[in-house]
Each structure stands twice: as structure tokens, then as C-alpha cells.
C-alpha positions as MATLAB code, in Angstrom:
seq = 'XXXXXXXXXXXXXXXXXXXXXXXXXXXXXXXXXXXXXXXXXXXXXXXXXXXXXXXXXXXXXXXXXXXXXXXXXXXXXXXXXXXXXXXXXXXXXXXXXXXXXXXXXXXXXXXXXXXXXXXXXXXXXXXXXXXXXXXXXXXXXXXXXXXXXXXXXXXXXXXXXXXXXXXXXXXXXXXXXXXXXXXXXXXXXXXXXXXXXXXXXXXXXXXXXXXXXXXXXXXXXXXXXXXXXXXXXXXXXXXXXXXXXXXXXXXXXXXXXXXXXXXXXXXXXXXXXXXXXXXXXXXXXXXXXXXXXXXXXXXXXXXXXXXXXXXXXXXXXXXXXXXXXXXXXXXXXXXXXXXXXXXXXXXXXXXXXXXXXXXXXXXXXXXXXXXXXXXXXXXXXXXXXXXXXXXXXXXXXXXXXXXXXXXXXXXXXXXXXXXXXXXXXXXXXXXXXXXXXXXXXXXXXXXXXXXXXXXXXXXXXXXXXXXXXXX';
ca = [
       0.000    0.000    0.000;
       1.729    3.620   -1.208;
       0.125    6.722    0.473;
       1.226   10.594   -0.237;
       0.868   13.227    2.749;
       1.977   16.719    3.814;
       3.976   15.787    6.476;
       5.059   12.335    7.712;
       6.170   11.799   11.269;
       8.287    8.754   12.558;
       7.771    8.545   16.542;
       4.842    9.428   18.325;
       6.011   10.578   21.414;
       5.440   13.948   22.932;
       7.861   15.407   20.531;
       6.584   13.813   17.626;
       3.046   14.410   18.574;
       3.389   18.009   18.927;
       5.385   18.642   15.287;
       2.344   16.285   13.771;
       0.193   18.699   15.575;
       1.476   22.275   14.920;
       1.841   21.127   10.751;
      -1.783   19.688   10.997;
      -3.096   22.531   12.884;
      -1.650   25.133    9.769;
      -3.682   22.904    7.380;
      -0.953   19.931    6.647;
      -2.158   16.417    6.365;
      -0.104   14.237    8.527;
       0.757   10.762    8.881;
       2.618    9.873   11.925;
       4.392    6.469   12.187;
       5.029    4.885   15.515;
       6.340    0.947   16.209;
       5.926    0.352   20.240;
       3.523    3.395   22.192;
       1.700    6.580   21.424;
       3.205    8.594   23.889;
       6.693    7.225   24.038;
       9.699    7.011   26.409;
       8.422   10.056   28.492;
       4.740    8.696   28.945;
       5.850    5.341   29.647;
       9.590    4.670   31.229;
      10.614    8.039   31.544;
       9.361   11.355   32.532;
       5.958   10.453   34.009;
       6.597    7.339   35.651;
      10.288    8.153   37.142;
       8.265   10.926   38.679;
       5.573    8.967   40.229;
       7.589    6.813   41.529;
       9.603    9.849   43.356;
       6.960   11.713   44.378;
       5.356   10.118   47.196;
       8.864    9.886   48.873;
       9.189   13.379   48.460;
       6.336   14.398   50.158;
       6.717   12.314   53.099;
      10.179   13.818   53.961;
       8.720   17.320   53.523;
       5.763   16.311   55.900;
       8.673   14.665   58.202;
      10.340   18.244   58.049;
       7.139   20.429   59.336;
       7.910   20.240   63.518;
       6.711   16.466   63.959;
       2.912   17.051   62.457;
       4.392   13.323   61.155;
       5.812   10.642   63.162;
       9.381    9.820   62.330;
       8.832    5.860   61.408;
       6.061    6.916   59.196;
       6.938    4.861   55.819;
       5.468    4.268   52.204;
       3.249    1.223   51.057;
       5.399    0.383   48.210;
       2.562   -1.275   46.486;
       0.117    1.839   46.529;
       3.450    3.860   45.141;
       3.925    1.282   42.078;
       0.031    1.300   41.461;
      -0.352    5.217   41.713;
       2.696    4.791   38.981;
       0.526    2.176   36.855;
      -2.219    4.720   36.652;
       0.072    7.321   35.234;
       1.552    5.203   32.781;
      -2.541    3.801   32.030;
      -1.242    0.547   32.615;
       1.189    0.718   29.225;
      -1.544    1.240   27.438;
      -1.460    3.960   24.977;
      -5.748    3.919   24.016;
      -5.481    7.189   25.362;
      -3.010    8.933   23.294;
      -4.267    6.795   20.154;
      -8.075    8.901   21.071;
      -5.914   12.000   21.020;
      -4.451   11.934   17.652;
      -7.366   10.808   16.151;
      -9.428   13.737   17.840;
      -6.694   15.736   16.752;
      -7.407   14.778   13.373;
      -3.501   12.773   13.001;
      -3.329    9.590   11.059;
      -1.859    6.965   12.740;
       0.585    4.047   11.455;
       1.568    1.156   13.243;
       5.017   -0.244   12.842;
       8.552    0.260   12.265;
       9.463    3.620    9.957;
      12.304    3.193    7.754;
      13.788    6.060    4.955;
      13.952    4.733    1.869;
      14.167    7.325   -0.591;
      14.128   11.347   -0.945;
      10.339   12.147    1.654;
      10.229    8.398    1.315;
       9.215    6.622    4.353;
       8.678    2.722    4.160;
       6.055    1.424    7.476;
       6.739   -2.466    8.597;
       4.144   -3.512   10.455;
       3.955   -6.251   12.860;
       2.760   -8.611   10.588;
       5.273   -8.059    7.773;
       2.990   -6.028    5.839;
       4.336   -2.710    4.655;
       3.340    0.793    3.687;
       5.011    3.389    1.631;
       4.694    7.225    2.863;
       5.261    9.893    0.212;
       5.836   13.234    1.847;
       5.138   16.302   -0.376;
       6.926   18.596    1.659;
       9.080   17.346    5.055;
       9.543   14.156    6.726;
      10.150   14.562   10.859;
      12.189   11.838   12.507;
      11.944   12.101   16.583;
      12.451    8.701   17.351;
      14.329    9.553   20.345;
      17.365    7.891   22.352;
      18.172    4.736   24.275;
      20.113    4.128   27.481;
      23.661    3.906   26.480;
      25.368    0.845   27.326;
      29.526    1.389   28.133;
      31.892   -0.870   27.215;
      32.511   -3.049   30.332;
      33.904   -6.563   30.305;
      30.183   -8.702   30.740;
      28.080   -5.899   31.222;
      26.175   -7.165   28.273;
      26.219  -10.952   29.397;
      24.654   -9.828   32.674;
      21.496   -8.111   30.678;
      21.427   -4.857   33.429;
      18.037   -3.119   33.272;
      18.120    0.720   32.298;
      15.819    3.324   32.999;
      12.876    1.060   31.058;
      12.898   -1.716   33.559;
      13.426    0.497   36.250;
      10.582    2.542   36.249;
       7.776   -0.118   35.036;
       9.408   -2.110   38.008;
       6.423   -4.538   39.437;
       8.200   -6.666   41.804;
      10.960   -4.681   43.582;
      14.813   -6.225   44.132;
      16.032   -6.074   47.671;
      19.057   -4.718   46.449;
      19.941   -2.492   43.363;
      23.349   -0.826   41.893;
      23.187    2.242   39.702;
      26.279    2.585   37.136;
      25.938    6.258   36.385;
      26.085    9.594   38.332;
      23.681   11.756   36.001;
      20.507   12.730   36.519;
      18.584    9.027   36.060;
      20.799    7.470   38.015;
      20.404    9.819   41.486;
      16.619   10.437   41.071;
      16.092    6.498   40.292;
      18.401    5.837   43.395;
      15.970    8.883   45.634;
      13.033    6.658   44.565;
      14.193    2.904   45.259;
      15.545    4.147   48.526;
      12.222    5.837   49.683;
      10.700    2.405   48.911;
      12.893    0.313   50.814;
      15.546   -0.940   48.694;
      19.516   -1.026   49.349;
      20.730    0.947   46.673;
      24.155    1.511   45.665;
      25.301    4.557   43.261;
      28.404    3.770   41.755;
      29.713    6.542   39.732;
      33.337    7.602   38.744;
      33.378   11.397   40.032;
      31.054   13.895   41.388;
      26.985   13.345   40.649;
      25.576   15.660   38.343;
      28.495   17.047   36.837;
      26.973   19.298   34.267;
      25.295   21.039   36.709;
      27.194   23.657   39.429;
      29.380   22.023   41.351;
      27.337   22.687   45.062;
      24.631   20.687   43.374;
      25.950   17.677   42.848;
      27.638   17.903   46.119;
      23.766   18.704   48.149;
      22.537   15.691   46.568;
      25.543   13.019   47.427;
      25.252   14.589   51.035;
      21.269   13.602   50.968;
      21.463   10.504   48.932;
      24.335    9.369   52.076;
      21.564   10.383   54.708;
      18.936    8.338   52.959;
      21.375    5.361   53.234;
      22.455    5.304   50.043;
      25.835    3.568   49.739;
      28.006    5.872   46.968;
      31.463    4.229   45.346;
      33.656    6.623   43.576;
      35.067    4.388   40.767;
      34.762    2.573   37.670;
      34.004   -1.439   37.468;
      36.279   -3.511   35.469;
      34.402   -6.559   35.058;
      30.895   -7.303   35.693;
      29.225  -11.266   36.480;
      26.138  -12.535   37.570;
      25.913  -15.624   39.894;
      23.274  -18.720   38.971;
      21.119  -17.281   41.599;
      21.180  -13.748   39.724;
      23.146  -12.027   41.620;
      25.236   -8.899   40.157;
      28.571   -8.159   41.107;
      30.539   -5.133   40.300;
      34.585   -5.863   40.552;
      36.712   -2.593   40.879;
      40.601   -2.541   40.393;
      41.103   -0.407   44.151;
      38.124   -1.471   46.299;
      35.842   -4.324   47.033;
      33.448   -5.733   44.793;
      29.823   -4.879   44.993;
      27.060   -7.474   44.618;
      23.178   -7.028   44.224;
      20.343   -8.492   43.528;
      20.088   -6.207   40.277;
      22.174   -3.334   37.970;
      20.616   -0.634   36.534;
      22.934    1.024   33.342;
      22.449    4.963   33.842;
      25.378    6.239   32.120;
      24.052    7.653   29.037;
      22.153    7.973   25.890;
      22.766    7.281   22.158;
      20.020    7.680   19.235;
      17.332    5.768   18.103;
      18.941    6.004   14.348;
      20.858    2.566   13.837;
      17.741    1.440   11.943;
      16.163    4.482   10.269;
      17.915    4.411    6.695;
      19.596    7.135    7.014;
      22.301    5.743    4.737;
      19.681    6.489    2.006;
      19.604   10.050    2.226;
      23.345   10.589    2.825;
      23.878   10.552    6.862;
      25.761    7.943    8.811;
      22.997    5.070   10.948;
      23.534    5.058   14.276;
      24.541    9.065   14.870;
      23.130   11.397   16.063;
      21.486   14.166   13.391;
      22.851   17.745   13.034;
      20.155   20.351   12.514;
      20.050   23.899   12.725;
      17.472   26.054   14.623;
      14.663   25.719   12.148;
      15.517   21.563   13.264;
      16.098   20.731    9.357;
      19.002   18.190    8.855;
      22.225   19.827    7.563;
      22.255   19.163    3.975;
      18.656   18.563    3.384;
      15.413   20.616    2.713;
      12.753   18.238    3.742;
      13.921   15.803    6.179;
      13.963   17.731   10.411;
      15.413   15.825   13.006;
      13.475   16.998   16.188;
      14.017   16.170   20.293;
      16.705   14.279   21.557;
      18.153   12.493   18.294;
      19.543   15.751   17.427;
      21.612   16.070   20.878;
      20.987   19.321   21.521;
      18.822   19.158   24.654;
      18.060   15.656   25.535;
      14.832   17.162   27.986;
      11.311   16.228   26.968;
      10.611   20.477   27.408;
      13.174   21.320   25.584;
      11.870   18.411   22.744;
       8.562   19.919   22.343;
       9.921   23.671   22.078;
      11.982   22.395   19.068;
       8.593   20.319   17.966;
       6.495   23.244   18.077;
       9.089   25.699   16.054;
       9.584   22.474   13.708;
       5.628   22.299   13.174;
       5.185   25.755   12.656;
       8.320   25.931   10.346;
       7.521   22.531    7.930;
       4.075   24.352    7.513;
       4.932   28.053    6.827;
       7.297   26.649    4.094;
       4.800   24.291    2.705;
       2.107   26.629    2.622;
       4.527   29.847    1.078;
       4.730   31.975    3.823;
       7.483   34.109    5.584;
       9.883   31.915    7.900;
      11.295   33.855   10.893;
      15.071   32.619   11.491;
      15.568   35.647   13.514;
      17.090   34.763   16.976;
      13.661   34.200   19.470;
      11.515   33.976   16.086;
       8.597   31.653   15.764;
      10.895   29.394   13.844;
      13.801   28.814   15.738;
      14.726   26.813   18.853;
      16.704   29.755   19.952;
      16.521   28.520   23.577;
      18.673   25.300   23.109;
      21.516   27.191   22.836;
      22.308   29.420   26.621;
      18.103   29.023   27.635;
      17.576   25.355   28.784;
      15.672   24.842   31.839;
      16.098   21.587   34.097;
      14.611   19.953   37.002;
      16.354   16.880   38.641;
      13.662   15.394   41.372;
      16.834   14.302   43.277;
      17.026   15.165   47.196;
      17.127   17.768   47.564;
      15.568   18.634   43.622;
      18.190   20.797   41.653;
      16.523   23.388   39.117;
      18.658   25.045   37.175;
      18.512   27.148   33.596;
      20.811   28.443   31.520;
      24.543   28.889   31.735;
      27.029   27.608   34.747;
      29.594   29.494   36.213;
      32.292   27.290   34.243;
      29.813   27.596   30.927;
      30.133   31.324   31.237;
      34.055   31.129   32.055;
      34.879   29.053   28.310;
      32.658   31.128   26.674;
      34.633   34.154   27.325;
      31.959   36.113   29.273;
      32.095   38.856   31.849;
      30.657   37.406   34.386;
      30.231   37.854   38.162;
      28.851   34.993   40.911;
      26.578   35.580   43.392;
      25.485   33.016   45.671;
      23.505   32.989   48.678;
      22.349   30.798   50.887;
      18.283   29.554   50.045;
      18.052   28.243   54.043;
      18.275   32.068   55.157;
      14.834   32.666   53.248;
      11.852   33.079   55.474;
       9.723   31.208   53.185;
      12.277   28.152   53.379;
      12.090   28.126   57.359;
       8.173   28.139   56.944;
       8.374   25.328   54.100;
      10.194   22.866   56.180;
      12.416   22.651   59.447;
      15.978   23.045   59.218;
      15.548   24.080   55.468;
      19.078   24.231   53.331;
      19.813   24.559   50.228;
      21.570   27.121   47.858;
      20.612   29.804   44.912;
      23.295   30.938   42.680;
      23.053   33.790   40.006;
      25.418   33.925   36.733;
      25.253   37.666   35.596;
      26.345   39.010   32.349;
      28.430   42.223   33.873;
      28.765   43.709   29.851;
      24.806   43.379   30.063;
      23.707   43.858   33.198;
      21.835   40.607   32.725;
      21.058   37.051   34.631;
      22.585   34.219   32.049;
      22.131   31.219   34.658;
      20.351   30.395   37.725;
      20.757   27.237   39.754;
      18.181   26.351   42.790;
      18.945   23.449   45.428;
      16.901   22.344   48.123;
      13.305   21.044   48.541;
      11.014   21.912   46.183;
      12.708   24.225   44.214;
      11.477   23.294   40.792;
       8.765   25.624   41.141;
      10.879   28.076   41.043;
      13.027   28.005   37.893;
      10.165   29.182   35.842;
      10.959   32.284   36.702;
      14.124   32.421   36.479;
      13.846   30.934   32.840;
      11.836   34.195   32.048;
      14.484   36.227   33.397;
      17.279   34.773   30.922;
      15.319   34.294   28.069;
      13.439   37.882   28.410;
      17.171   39.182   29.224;
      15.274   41.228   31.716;
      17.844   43.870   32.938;
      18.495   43.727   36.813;
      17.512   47.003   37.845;
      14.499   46.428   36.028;
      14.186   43.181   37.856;
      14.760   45.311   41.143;
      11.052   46.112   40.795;
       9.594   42.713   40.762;
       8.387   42.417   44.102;
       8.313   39.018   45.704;
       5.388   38.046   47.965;
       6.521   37.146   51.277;
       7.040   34.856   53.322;
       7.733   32.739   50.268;
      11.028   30.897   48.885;
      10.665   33.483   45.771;
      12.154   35.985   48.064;
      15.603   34.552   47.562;
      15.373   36.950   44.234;
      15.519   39.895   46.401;
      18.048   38.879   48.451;
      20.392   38.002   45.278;
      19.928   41.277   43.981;
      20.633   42.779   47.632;
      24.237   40.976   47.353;
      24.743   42.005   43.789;
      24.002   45.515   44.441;
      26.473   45.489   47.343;
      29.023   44.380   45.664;
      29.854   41.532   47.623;
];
């Protein structure tokens, strides 16, 4: 069966979902090709679940931390956690999302996408059957990544779980190792430990390090009073016993055995099987794009979300998918594309305006540039930290409150070009701070914005208090 569209999408997660979306919206017709869930890695063993999972841990330490209103041996029911998980993730089914698109007026396709010629796109279905998509004007790939494996003597043998297995857990291990000191592996390693499990990070520096370095240092600190075991180092070799059994062996320290592994240590495209070969680009890597998200060397074929490695954040995804929508339609419909830096067509934002939350303990929230960043990229800058603790809001929000706020300001400017949060709760307030950066609202214009007290949001005022006095 042949079929000729506007627009044809492989991967129907939130990114691809929201390009299909934006084209169809400006009048495209769209076909959008997907071989395992609508929704993808975010709805399913990502995002939504990972949080699930962490949130009900969260909450009872913050209840813990309001003057013993809850008693100190209070615990979770790991089984209502896991099923308040199941209902986010609808069970793994994706009936849902598949009502969505077709409300939405998307045409689905079931199977494996494949490029097989210029706006070609070649469907295998389940049952061998296949269907050839003709696009008139773009083809969108946002297939995503996968968890990286590294190349460790038997790490393969051992078949470790990665984030997948690890958040659509139903039966958890008594013991767990995470290889990795990123973002997955501390706010996977916050969750199991809130339900119970041993857990053991085992990563081969500091956690977190593309963050500031105070962050990464709050978290180990917390992660250690949670009971969380943390080995600096890298395995050499990694077994498991006939009773399934995981051990780590390290050149300078003991081994570490548990009852499972979890591989945290990276991610590398979902491209190895997309044909890219056909249209000139190497399988297996990751796609260059510029800000209007259309592969280098190409005038139809976009490469959107995290297969392009520019921010590999399902936000950040969706801000490209909703510039690559708009984009793929103004051009197929002949009207004016805005390139201009902050236009409606570019992903401007990827480049110094990225905002993150890690749901670690404490959470880190963070956008824009680090200290370092701003040091190798030749800017003025000046530091100021303060401490988030001192904030009468913080005392109010929990007992013993501490945590840190750092401001990266563009002296040439007199502009904020990175903020990092730590403590409890703190995503809540990078929003802000994201306006700030990507508004490049000037600080004594920022003077004005009055926070409400007593709330955390006050830390802005006392930032600008320290800037101001020079200190």
C-alpha cells in the first residue's frame, strides 16, 4: 500500500506528537508512524513514571520536616506507590493517546518507519505487511534515544536493566546498583531508597556534573543520609551468579554485589535502523540540525528532540517540535519563515536558555549557563550566591531548610545568564528564572519585581541585595 501526505512523522512521542500537531493545525495532512507506544519514552519509562515513583517519597520527607505534624517511622506502602505509577503510565496502554491523535485529526501508522528514498518513508508492520509514505513537503524523525550501554567486560552478558525496567518495576529487588552519576541514576536511586531498597550509586566522580558544582555535592550529602551507599570508581568486570546475583569488581576497592544493575550512564540515538544511509547521513549518529531543526544538507527531512543532541529534555523536545511544526508548515504553505534569533521558527533557547529539574534530594533546578559555561565562553561574568536556608519562606516550608541559589550575571549586560536552585522543592521556582534569561530582563528592572513574602521566591531579592552590594 503507497500513500502521499503533507507531512510524515516517525515517533509518536510527545515530541513527535506536537510537530504532527502544529503542521496539521496550519492545514498539513499528517501521517505519523510509531512501532511500540503513542506517547513514548516520556509517557511510559521516563518522565511520568520516574516521577511517580519519586513523588510520594518526596512528600513524606517534607511532611517529616514540618515540627513532627508526622511521626518519624512513618513509611510508604510500596505497592500503593507502584500502582499510583501504573495509573500514570494507564497501565502501558497507549488507548489514550491513540483517542488524542485521532481527535486531533492525526493519522496513525503502526510499525517500524524506515527512509527509503528522498520524503520516502517505508512502514513495517507487525505482521510483515508494509506501507510506503510519500511526503510532499518534510519528513520529521523524533524517534528519540536509548540508554547507552559502556563498554565493560560482561556488562552485556549480565542483561542490566536501564531506565525502562526500572521505572515499570512490578516486583521490587532487595538490592539495586546504579552505574551512572547523572541525573537518572540519582533520582532512580531517591526513589528505590524511599521504597525500601539497598541501593548503591556507583559513579566515577562527582553526581551531576553538568550542573554547578554545590549541586551535585547537596545531593551526594542527601542521597548518604537516605542510606544510600556511593562508590567513587569505575568497574572492570561485571558477572552474575546462577542465583542472579550482580557483582561489580573494581581494580582499588571491594566488589559490589546485588540483587540487580541498573545502566544509567548515558544515551545514544534511536537512528541505527532508520535508513539514514539512504539520504546521505551515517545510521547510528546522532542528526545535526540547525534552529529551524532541518538536517544539515537537506530541505525536507527535520530531526526533532533528543536524536539531534541538543537538549536531551522532553521540554526542551517539544519547544523544538512546536518551532519544527510551525516551520515545515509556513514553508509548505509559502509563507514568511522567521530565522531571527527568538523567532517563531527557531529553537533559539537550546543554545544558553535550557531549563532543568532533577527530582533528586534535595531537587536541583537550574537554567541556563554555569559558572564554568560562562568562564569558556569568554563572558564577563560575576557569581553571586547565597544561601536559600536564610529565606523566610524556606524556614516556613520545612524545618531546618538548606539549600543554595546561585546567580550567573552578564556584567557587559547587566543581565542574569544562569540560575541554579537546590533544596526542597525548588522546581517551582526556575520558571521564573527561565523568564528572566530568556526575556534578558535587565536587573535594575528586575529590582522592581516584588516578591510576595514569606515565600522561597524571596531569595530573588536577596540576590539582587548581594549584587548591588558588591559583595
Amino acid at each position: 500500500m503507497s500513500r502521499t501526505v503533507d507531512l510524515v512523522v516517525i515517533g509518536a512521542g510527545p515530541v513527535g506528537e506536537n510537530v504532527a500537531d502544529y503542521a496539521h493545525k496550519s492545514g498539513l495532512s499528517v501521517v505519523i508512524v510509531e512501532s511500540e507506544l503513542v506517547g513514548g519514552e516520556c509517557s511510559y519509562w521516563a518522565c511520568m513514571p520516574s516521577k511517580a515513583l519519586i513523588r510520594s517519597g518526596a512528600a513524606l520527607r517534607a511532611a517529616k520536616r514540618t515540627g513532627g505534624a508526622i511521626p518519624e517511622d512513618t513509611a510508604l506502602d510500596p505497592l500503593k506507590v507502584l500502582a499510583r505509577r501504573d495509573s500514570f503510565t494507564s497501565d502501558w496502554s497507549d488507548d489514550g493517546q491513540v483517542e488524542w491523535l485521532e481527535g486531533a485529526g492525526i493519522e496513525l501508522v503502526r510499525g517500524h518507519g524506515r527512509l527509503t528514498g528522498q520524503r520516502e518513508v517505508t512502514v513495517t508492520a507487525a505482521d510483515g505487511s508494509t506501507t510506503v509514505l510519500t511526503a510532499t513537503h518534510a519528513v520529521a524523525v523524533c524517534t528519540g534515544s536509548a540508554a547507552l550501554l559502556p563498554d565493560i567486560p560482561g556488562l552485556s552478558a549480565v542483561e542490566p536493566w536501564t531506565s525502562r525496567e526500572a521505572t515499570s518495576v512490578q516486583t521490587l529487588p532487595e538490592s539495586v546498583a546504579f552505574l551512572g552519576g547523572g541525573v537518572v541514576a540519582v533520582e532512580l536511586a531517591t526513589a528505590y531508597r524511599s521504597l525500601g531498597v539497598d541501593v548503591t550509586l556507583v559513579a566515577r566522580s562527582g553526581l551531576l556534573g553538568n550542573t554547578e558544582p554545590f549541586a551535585g555535592e547537596f545531593v551526594e550529602s542527601s542521597l548518604r543520609e537516605l542510606g544510600v551507599t556511593i562508590v567513587h570508581a569505575s568497574p572492570t568486570a561485571v558477572s552474575r551468579a546462577a542465583d542472579g546475583a550482580v557483582t561489580l569488581e573494581f581494580d582499588d576497592r571491594d566488589a559490589v554485589t546485588t540483587a540487580e544493575l541498573v545502566v544509567a550512564t548515558g544515551r545514544t540515538p534511536r537512528t541505527d535502523d532508520l535508513g539514514l544511509e539512504t539520504v546521505g547521513l551515517e545510521p547510528g549518529a546522532w542528526i545535526e540540525v540547525d534552529d529551524q531543526l532541518l538536517a544539515h544538507g537537506s530541505d525536507w527531512l527535520y530531526a526533532v528532540g533528543d536524536v539531534n543532541h541538543r537538549a536531551l529534555l522532553t521540554h526542551q523536545g517539544k519547544y523544538q517540535a512546536r518551532a519544527a511544526g510551525a516551520v515545515i508548515a509556513a514553508r509548505a504553505n509559502g509563507e514568511d519563515v522567521d530565522t531571527s534569533p527568538w523567532g517563531d521558527h527557531a529553537a533559539t533557547a537550546d543554545h544558553r536558555a535550557v531549563p532543568q529539574v532533577v527530582f533528586s534530594e534535595p531537587e536541583v533546578a537550574a537554567v541556563g549557563l554555569t559558572a564554568a559555561q560562562a568562564e569558556a565562553a569568554g563572558i564577563d561574568h560575576r557569581v553571586v550566591d547565597y544561601d536559600l536556608g536564610g529565606i523566610a519562606g524556606s524556614s516556613l516550608h520545612a524545618d531546618g531548610y538548606t539549600g543554595q541559589a546561585r546567580m550567573v550575571v552578564d556584567e557587559e549586560r547587566g543581565v542574569i545568564i544562569g540560575m541554579t536552585f537546590v533544596g526542597q522543592d525548588v522546581a517551582e521556582l526556575v520558571h521564573a528564572a527561565t523568564i528572566a534569561v530568556v526575556g534578558e530582563v535587565p536587573l535594575h528592572r528586575l529590582w522592581h519585581a516584588v516578591p510576595s513574602y514569606p515565600t522561597m521566591s524571596e531569595i530573588w531579592l536577596r540576590l539582587l541585595e548581594t549584587y548591588r552590594s558588591g559583595a
